[in-house]
N, C-alpha and C positions, 0 to 999 in steps of 0.2 A: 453543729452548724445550723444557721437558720436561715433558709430563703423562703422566696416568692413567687410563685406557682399562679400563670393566668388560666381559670378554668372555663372550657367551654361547653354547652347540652344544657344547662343549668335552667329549669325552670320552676323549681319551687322547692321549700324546703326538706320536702323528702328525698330531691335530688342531691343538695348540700348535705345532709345526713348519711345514703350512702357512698358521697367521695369520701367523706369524713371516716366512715368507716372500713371502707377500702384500703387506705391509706394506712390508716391507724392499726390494720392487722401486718403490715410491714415489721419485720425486727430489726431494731434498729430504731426507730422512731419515740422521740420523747414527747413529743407534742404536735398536733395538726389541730389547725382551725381554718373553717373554710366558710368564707362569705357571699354569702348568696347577691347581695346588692352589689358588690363591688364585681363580683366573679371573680374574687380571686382566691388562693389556698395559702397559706402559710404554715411552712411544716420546718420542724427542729429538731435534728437526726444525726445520728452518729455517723459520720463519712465512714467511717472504717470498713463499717454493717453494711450500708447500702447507699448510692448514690443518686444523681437527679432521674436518669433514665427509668431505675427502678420504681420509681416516685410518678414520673409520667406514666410507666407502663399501666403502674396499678388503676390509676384512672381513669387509664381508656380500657381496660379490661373491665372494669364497670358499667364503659357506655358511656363516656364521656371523653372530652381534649381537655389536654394540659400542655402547657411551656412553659419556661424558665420567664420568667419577668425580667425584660433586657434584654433576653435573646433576640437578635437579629440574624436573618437570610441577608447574603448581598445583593437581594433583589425589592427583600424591606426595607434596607437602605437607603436603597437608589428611591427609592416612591417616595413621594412627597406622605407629609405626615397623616394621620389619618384619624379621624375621629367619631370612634370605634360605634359607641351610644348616638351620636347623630346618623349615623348609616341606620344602624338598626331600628329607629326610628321612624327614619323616611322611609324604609323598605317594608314598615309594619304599617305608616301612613298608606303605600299606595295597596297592600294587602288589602286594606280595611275598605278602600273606597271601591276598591274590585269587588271585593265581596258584595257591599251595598247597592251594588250596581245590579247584580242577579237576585239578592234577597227580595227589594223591592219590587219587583214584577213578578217575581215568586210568593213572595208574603199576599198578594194582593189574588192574585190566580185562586192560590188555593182555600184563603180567608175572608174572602170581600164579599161572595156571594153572601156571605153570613149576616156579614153585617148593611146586606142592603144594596152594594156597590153594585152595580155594573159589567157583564162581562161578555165578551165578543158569543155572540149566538154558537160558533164551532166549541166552545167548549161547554157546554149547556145542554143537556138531556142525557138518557140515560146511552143515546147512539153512539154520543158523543165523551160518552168515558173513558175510552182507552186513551182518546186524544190528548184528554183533561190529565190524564196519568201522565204519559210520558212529556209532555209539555214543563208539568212539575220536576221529570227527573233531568230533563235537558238545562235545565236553569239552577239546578241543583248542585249537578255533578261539577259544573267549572268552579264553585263554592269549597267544594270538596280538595278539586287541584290546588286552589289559590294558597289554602290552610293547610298543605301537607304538610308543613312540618309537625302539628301534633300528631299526627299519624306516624310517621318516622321515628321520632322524639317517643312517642308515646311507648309503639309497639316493640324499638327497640330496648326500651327497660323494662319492660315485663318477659321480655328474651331474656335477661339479665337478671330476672326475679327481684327486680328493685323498683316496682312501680310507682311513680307518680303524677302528678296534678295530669299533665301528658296523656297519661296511659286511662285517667279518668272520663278524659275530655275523646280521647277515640275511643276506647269503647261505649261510650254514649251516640254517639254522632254514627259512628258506626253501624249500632244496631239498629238504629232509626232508620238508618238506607237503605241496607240489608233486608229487613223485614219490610219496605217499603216495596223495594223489587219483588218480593217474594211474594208480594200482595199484586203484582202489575201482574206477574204468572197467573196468579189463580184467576184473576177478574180474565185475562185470556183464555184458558182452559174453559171456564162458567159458559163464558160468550160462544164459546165455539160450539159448544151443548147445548146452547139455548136457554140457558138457567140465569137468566139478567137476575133475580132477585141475590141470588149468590153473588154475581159478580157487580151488582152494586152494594153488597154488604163489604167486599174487598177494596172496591173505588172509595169508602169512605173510612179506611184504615190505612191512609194513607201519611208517613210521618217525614215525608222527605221535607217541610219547612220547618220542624223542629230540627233534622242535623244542619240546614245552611244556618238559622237562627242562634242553635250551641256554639257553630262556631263563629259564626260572625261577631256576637257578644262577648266570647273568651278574647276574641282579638280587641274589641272596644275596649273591654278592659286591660288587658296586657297593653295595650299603647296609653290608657293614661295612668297607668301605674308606671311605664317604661318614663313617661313626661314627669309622673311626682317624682321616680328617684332620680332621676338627672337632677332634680331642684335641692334633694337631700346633700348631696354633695358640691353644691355653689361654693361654701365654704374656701372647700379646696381649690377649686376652678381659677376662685379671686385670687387667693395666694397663690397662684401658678403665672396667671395675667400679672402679678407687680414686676415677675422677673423682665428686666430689660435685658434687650436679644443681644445690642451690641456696647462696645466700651472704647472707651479714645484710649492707648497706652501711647506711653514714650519707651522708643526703640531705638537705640545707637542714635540719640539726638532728634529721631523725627517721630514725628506725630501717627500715630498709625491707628484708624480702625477697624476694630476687628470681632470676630462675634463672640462674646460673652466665657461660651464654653474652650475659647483659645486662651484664657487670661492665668496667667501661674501665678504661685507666691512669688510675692520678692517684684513686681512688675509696677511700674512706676505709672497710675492710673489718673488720668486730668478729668476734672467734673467739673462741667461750666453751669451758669444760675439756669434752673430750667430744668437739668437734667435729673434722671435717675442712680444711684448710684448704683454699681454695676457687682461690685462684692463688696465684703466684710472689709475691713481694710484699716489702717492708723494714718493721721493725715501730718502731712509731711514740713507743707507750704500752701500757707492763705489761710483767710479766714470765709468763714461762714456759719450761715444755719440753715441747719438741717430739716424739714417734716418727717420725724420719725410715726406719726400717726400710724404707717398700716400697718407696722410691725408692733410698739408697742401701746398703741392705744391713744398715746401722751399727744393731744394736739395743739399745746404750744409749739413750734420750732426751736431746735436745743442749739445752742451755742458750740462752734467747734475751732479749735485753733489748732496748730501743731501738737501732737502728740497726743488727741483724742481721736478715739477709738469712733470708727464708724458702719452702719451697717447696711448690706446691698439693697435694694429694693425700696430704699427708702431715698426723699426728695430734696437735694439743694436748690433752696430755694433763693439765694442770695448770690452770694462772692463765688468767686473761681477758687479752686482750689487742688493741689497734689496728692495723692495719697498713693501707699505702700499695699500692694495686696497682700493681706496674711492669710484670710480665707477662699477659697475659691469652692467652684465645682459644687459637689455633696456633701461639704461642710460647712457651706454657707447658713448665717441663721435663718434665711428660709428657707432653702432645704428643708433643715432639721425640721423648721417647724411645721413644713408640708410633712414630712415622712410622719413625725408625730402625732399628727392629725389624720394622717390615711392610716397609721396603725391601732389609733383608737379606735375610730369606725370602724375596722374589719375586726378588730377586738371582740368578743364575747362575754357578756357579764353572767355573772349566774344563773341569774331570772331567766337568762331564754337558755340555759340547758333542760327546763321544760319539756320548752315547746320543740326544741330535737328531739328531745326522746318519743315525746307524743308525736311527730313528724314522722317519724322511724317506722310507725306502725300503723301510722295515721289511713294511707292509703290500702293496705291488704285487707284491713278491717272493715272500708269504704266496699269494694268490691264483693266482700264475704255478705253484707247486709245487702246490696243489691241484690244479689242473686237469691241469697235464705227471702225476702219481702216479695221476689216476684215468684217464686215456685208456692211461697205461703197463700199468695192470692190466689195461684192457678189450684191450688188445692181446696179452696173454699168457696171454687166454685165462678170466679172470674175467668171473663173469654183472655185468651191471650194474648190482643190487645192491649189493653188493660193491666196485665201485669209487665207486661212490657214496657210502659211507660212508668210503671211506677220506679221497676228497674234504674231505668235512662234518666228518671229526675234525682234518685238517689247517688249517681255516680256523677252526675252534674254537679248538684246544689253541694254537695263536700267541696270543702277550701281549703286546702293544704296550706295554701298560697299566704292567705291572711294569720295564719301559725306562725309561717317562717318570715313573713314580715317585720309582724309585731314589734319587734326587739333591732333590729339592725337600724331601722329607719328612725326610729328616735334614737337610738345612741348616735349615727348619722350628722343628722339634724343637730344632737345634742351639745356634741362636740365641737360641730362648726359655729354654734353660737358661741362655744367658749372662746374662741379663735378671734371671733371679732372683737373680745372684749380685751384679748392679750392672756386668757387663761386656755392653757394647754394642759388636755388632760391626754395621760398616759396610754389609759387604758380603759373598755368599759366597765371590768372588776373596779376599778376606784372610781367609780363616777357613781358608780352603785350604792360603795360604802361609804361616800360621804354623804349621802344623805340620814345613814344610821347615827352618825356622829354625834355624842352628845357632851366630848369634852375636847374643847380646843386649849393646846399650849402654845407659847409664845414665847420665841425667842427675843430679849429685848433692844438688843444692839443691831438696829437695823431695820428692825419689824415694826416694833412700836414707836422707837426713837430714829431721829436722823441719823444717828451712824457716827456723829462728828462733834466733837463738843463749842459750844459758842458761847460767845459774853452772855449773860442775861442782865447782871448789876454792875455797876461802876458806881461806887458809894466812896469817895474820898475824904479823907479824913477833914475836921475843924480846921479853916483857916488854908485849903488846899484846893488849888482849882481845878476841872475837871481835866481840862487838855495838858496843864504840863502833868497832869496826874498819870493820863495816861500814857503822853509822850516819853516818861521815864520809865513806864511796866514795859511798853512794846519795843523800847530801845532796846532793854534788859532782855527779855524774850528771843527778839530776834536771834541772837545768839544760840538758841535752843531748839533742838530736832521734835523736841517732846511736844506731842496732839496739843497740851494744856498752852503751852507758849506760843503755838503756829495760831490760835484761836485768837489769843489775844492779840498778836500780831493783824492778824489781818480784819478784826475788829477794830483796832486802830488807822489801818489806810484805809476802809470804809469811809472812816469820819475823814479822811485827809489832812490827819495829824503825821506831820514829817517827822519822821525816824532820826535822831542821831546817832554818830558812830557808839558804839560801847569796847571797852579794852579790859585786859586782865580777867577775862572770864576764871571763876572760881566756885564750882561746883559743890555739894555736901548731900552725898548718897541720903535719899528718904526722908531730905528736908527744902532745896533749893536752890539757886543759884544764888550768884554777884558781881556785881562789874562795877568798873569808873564809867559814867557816862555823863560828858558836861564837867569834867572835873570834879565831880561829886560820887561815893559809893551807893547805889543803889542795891537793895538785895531784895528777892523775889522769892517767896515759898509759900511754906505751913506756917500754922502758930508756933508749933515746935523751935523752928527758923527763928523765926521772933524773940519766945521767950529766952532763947540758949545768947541769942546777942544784947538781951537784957533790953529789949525797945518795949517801951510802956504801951499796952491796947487799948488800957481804959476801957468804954464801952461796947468796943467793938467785937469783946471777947463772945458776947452774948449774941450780937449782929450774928457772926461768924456759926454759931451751935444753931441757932436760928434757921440759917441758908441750910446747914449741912441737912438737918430735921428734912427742909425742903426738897431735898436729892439733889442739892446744889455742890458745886465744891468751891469754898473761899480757898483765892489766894492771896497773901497778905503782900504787902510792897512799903519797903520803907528807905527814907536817903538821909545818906550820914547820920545816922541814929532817930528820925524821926522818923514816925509813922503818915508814910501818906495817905494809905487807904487799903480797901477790898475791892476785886475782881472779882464775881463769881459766875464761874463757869456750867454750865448742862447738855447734857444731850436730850434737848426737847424732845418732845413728842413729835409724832407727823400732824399735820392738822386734820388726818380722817380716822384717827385711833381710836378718838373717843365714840363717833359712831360708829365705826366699826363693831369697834366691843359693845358696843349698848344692840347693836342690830342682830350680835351674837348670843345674848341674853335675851332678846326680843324671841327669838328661834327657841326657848330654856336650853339653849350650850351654856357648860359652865366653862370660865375663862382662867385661866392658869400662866402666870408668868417666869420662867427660869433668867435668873439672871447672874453672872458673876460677881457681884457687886457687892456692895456692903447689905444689909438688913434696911439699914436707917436707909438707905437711898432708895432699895426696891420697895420698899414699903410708901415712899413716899409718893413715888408714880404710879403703885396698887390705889394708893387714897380718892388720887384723881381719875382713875378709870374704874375703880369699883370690882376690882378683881382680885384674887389671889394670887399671889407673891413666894417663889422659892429662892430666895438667895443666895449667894456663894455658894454656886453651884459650877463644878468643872465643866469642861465640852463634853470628856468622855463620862460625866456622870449624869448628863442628861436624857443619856441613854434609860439609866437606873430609874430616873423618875417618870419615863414614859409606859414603862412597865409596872409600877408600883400601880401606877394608875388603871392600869390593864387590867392587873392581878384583883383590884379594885370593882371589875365588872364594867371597868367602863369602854366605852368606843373612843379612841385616841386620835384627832388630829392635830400634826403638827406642822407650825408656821415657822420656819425661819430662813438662814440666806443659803441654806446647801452647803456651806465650806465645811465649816466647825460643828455643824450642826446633823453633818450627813446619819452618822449612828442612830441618833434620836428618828431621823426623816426614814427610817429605814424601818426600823423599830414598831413606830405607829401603824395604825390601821390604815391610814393617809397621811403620807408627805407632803407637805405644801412648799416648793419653794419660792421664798416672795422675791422679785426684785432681780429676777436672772439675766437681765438684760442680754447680752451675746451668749449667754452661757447657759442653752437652752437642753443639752443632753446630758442632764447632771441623772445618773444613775440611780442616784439616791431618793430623792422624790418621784411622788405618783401623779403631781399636778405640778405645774409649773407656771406662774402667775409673771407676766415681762414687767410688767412696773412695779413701781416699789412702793404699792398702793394696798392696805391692807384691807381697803375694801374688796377689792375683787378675790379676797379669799371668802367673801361673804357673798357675792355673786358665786364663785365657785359653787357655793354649801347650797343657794338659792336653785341654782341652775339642774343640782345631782336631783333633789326634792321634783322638781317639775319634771325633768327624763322620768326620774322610774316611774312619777304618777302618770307619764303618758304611756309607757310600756304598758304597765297596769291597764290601763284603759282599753290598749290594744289586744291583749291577751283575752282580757273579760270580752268583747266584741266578739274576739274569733272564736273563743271556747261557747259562749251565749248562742252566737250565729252558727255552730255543729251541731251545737246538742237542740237545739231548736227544729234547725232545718231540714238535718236526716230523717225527727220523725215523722215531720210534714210530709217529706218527702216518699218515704216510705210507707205510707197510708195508714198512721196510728190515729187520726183523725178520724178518716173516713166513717165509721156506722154512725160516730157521735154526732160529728158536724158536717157531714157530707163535703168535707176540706180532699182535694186532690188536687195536686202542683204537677201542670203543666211543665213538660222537661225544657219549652222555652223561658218561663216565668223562672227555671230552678237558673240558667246559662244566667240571667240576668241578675239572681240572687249573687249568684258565685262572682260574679265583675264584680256590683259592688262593694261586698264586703273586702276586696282588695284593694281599690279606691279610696274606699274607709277608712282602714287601716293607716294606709300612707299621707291621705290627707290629715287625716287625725296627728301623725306625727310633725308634719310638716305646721301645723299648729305651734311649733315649738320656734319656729322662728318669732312668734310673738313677743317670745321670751322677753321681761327689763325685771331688772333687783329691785328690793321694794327694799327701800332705808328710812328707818324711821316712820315709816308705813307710808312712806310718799316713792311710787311710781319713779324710776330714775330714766336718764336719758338713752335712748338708741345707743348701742354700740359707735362708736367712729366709725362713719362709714368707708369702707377700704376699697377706690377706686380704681380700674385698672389704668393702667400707666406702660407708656409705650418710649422708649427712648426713640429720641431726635425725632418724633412726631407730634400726633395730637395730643399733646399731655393734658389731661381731663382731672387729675386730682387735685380736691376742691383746696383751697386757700386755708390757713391754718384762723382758728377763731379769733386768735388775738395776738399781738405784736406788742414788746413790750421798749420802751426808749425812753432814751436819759439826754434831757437839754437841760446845757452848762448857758448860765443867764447870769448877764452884769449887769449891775446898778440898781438894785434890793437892796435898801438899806433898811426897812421895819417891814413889821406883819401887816401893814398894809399894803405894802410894795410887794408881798407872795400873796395875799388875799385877790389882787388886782390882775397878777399874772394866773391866778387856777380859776379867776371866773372867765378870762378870756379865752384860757384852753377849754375847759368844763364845756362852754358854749358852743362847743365846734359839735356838729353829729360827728359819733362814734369816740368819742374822744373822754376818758379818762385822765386826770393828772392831779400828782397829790405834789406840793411845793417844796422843797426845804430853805430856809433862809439860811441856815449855818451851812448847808453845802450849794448856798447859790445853783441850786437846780432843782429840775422837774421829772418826777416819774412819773412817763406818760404810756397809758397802755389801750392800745387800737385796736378797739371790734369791727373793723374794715379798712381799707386800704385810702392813705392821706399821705397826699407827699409830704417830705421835710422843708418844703419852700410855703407850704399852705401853715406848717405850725411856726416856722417862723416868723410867717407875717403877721398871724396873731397876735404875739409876743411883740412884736416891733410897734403893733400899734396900739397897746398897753403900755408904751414908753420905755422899754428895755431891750437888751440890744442878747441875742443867741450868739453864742462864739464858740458851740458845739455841739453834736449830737451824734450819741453814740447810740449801739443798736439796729 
């Protein structure tokens, strides 16, 4: 069983190391992983062995809080909602300015004379030094209150023998007060015996603005680290803001609204232009279109009639229309695709099981060298002062903090930039390994091709004209269920060539059809077809080998014994294959295509992309050849649509699947890509490359800025270069390289794919969106519309109609005179009364416009 565990104490990676390991001495337990940015625990356990209480005991017997993720009191119910990282924030804002409030007339007290300032006569001579003393400790100690929690936090994990960043930051701050008082005692005692030179040797051992200073700086830092990881996770934030709160249903006839989380399968949902769509759903009644932008990327508006499929969160932008709820609830595609995204992020990749293990031990080691650096000084001959401090900068200047950062905050970040592009990554393990990848495969049907096959030629024979040419294929066809005749079919009402009836259908298994159409026998195949009815091809036999070479497929078409022509049919390419694959070869991937197909066809579409070609090859043997490759030494990613392919996506070292539109929790892949765009499996590969070199970076910074600073700290310097680190300068070291860290990750928002070595565009950006309110999400780029125009009679009468659309701002349109219309496509918003009048005063008259 696996759930979700919210953890609370949590302040740095030594703390997520021993939940982690608390946990993980459970029997019964298969797996825990616990994340320190999100605070939360994920652990996967055999219910039989031990259950959730078990599971929370352990980590608060650690020194920490845990609950069930979901659980609610019926008094967390009743409260309005709550949000959790903005509390803690503003509670750590007013922390801070409190603090500020006593440092700064404390800072100045005890350091100003130094530098020249100013300061009221009563705190001035040597009369006046008890004064000067407890004045520092009065303005100290509310410094101390305000920051208990690393005290509490601190001390109580070293009760627990699990110290961390906490347990570092009080006993620094600590001993600085401590030996601060201790020194107020002696300067009394001195005073009282009359031995002032003693008791101003104590007045100037005075360390109480180094502990306000430790902490008020650990707190500066904890709030803009608190402020970058809030930013880490926008990502999710946005995909939570598309959900719209409430939904119009029809109920026994009336209209009813209601909030969001009340909507079931099977419930009859009305979405007016404007609105948000409220779930997943198939539409029933009406037309429209849709902005599917925040979910998959695609910011054209997609066309939607009865019996297409539609998805929640996403925008009607047009017509009214019905739909059927099928998804609801926590199986809506965004759901899925929030859950996906928060389970990546809390995911762990390799690379930072490092920096746990180093975490693990990071802090006992911290505290052993503080103590071994200041007994070594007092042995050598240093007043105790002095070792003191060296002490106090050595349990400061350690960062735990930026260890256990390192790695969460860019996978974080990482993740949510894949999210804006439509790419869903699983997990941090695969976001790791695909930047290892140095062989991508490719499923053809779907991935590199449209999926569907289309006319490309229409080549009719001597003495045959093009339209009854085709009039008599697509008659024939019509008749037929088969992909090769629906193509031709509806490549024929494209051109708005009319259909006649066809009768006496007559079938010939693995060669073709035939029917009466027009009182004439028409028959539709192969050569085969042909030469068995004895119709002469003459040249076109050559035509036909020619296409087939191409990855085309002829089909031949003849009436009452004459030859009318070839059809040839393909499943093109997409129009971003070819960079894709060149952008994949740009990277040295080598690029591999498995396909079912003949040799001559995969071979033909390898030609044009420059790749390697497996042909006739099964579903289930695709398997075989991801491993061959394996066995090969190579790193495996694979591209295709999840169905047929799942074995193969399983198989690799990364699953890619392309084009998952609703069908976002396919088990079988490790990335999951929403459009059916083969680039962004090149962003994907783009995107892995730039995480782990930020991780990288972060890592190098934290492990540079320890092994630097402890020795600083600990006076390996000193005889050489007379180097000794103040334990306020060490408070200051220690924020930023936590800062660092996160800022540096957050650098990952920069993030764009470089195709062809050109710089690509921003993610779509994904606005939130509020049903029946202020809808703010932006306008789709372009619009695309067909006007039906009479009275083109030549190429000058379409020359005349595209230079008077062309002339309009924003206005696209290419003309057709055989289909007396215009395809017109809008990079902004123009009514159809403004492109009519264009046209009208061109001289021709619009009599429709569709789109």
């Amino acid at each position: 069983m696996k759930q979700k565990f919210d953890v609370t104490g949590m302040t740095c990676s030594a703390c997520s190391a021993h939940v982690e390991k608390s946990v993980g001495k459970l029997e019964g337990i298969a797996s825990v992983n616990v994340n320190l940015l999100q605070n939360s625990m994920t652990v996967e356990y055999d219910e039989t062995a031990l259950n959730t209480e078990d599971i929370i005991h352990a980590v608060e017997s650690g020194g920490y809080g845990a609950a069930l993720q979901g659980a609610k009191t019926a008094a967390a119910e009743a409260a309005a909602p709550r949000n959790v990282a903005a509390e803690e924030m503003a509670h750590m804002k007013k922390r801070l300015i409190a603090s500020f409030c006593f440092l700064i007339p404390l800072f100045y007290i005890s350091m100003g004379h130094m530098l020249g300032a100013p300061l009221p006569p009563i705190l001035l001579g040597h009369e006046n030094m008890m004064i000067f003393a407890l004045t520092q400790l009065i303005l100290t100690t509310p410094v101390l209150i305000i920051n208990k929690k690393y005290f509490t936090a601190g001390f109580k994990a070293l009760k627990n023998r699990a110290p961390n960043m906490d347990s570092l930051i009080a006993l620094g701050a600590s001993a600085s007060y401590i030996y601060s008082i201790f020194a107020i005692y002696a300067m009394a005692y001195y005073m009282g015996r009359g031995n002032l030179p003693h008791a101003h040797h104590y007045g100037m051992e005075l360390y109480f603005e180094s502990a306000a200073m430790i902490l008020t700086l650990i707190t500066v830092g904890k709030y803009m680290e608190t402020r970058s990881k809030g930013k880490t996770s926008e990502a999710i934030s946005k995909l939570m803001d598309l959900a719209p709160k409430t939904a119009t249903v029809l109920r026994n006839g009336t209209e009813e609204e209601i909030p969001v989380e009340q909507v079931v399968a099977g419930d009859t949902v009305i979405v007016r232009p404007g609105q948000s769509i409220p779930v997943d759903g198939r539409v029933t009644e009406g037309f429209s279109a849709v902005d599917e932008s925040a979910i998959t990327g695609e910011s054209i508006p997609v066309e939607k009639q009865p019996g297409d499929t539609v998805i929640g969160a996403t925008v009607n932008k047009s017509g009214f229309f019905k739909m059927e709820a099928t998804r609801v609830g926590s199986d809506t595609t965004l759901s899925q695709i929030i859950t996906l995204v928060e389970e990546a992020g809390a995911s762990k990749a390799p690379i930072a099981k490092l920096a746990d293990k180093v975490s693990g031990v990071f802090v006992p080691v911290v505290i052993g060298i503080a103590i071994v650096s200041a007994v070594i000084w007092l042995i050598i001959g240093q007043p105790f002062a002095f070792a003191l401090s060296i002490g106090i900068a050595v349990l400061v200047i350690s960062c735990p903090c930026a260890l256990g950062l390192a790695t969460p905050t860019a996978i974080m970040v990482g993740t949510g930039k894949g999210a804006e592009y439509g790419i869903l990554v699983k997990s941090a393990e695969s976001l790791e390994i695909a930047h290892q990848i140095n062989t991508v495969v490719l499923d053809k049907t779907g991935t590199l091709t449209e999926g569907q096959p289309i006319v490309t030629d229409v080549l009719p024979a001597p003495g045959v004209l093009r339209n009854p040419f085709l009039r008599a294929a697509a008659s024939l066809e019509a008749l037929s269920e088969h992909p090769l005749a629906q193509a031709v079919v509806h490549f024929a009402k494209e051109k708005e060539i009319a259909l006649e009836a066809a009768q006496n259908l007559q079938a010939t298994a693995g060669q073709g059809i035939e029917a009466d159409v027009s009182g004439k026998r028409v028959i539709g195949g192969n050569r085969k077809m042909m030469e068995e009815r004895k119709i002469p091809l003459t040249d076109f036999q050559q035509i036909a080998e020619k296409l087939a070479e191409e990855g085309k497929t002829p089909l031949f078409f003849a009436e009452d014994g004459k030859l009318l022509g070839i059809l040839a049919l393909a499943d093109t390419l997409k129009p971003t294959s070819k960079a894709a694959v060149d952008a994949f070869h740009e990277m040295g991937i080598d690029v591999v295509m498995l396909t079912g197909d003949h040799q001559r066809t995969a071979d033909a579409i390898a030609k044009k992309l420059g790749i390697q070609a497996v042909a006739e090859v099964l579903p289930q043997d695709k398997e075989q050849e991801v491993r061959r490759l394996q066995e090969a030494g190579k790193k495996v990613a694979m591209i295709g649509d999840g169905i047929n392919d799942a074995p193969a996506l399983t198989r690799a070292d990364v699953g890619i699947a392309i084009g998952a539109g609703t069908d976002v929790a396919m088990e079988s892949a490790d990335i999951i890509l929403m459009k059916s765009d083969l680039l962004d499996a090149v962003t994907a590969v783009q995107l892995s490359h730039a995480t782990i070199r930020n991780i990288k970076q972060n890592l190098f910074w934290a492990f540079f800025y320890n092994s630097l600073g402890i020795p600083l700290a600990a006076g390996v310097f000193y005889h050489a270069l007379q180097w000794k680190l103040n334990p306020m300068f060490a408070a200051a070291a220690m924020s930023f390289s936590s800062a660092f860290v996160v800022g540096n990750a957050l650098r990952l928002k920069l993030f764009r794919p470089k195709i062809g070595g050109v710089l690509q565009k921003e993610a779509p950006e994904q606005e939130m969106i509020e049903n029946n309110t202020n809808i703010t999400h932006k306008e789709a780029h372009q619009m695309k519309k067909t006007l039906k125009i009479e009275g083109m009679m030549c190429n000058h009468c379409t020359g005349r109609v595209e230079k008077a659309l062309n002339d309009m701002d924003g206005v696209s349109a290419t003309v057709s005179l055989e289909g007396k219309s215009a395809e017109v496509t809008l990079s902004k918003e123009i009514t159809d009364e403004a492109l009519v009048k264009a046209v009208t005063d061109a001289g021709y008259e619009v009599v429709d416009i569709q789109g």
